[in-house]
C-alpha positions, 0 to 999 in steps of 0.5 A: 676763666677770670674769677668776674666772668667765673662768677657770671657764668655760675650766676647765670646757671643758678639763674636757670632753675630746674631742668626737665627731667625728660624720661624717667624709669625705675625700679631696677630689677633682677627678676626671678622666674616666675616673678610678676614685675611692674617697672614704671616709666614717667615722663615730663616733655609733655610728649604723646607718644611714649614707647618700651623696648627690649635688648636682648645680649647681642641683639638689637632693641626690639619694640615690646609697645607703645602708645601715642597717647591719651586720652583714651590710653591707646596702647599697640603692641610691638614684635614681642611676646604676650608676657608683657602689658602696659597701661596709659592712664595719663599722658605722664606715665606708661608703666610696662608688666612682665607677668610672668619671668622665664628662665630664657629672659635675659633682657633689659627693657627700656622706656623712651 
């Protein structure tokens, strides 16, 4: 590129600010047996509908929950086990619990 139209192009993007984030999901974790874990999942797209899976090695996604949203912090549950809960007290968040790991949990969970 010429050093002007260079200089436009990076202008423009400076110009543009912060970006939504979108989705957002921490901690990372390996879990113990018998660890109680709580892994946080925010968003800002303004989005009702918020949702968890799980991928177990070899599978597909699996829907552990999911929720269309507040204000009343409606949750349904997927196809997984009882072993994991979620809450919905905004329409920013929806943190997913595993309440109890066992040794045949080799998954990773993912927020959408």
């Amino acid at each position: 590129l010429r050093p002007c139209l260079l200089g436009c192009v990076v202008f423009c993007l400076l110009q543009a600010g912060a970006v939504p984030a979108g989705v957002t999901q921490d901690p990372r974790f390996q879990v113990v047996r018998g660890q109680r874990v709580k892994l946080k999942c925010t968003q800002d797209l303004d989005h009702n509908s918020m949702y968890w899976y799980r991928q177990d090695p070899g599978h597909g996604l699996r829907l552990i929950h999911y929720s269309r949203g507040p204000p009343k912090g409606d949750t349904e549950k997927g196809d997984m086990p009882d072993w994991y809960s979620v809450s919905r007290s905004s329409k920013e968040k929806f943190p997913l619990t595993l309440e109890s790991a066992n040794h045949s949990q080799t998954s990773v969970d993912f927020c959408a």
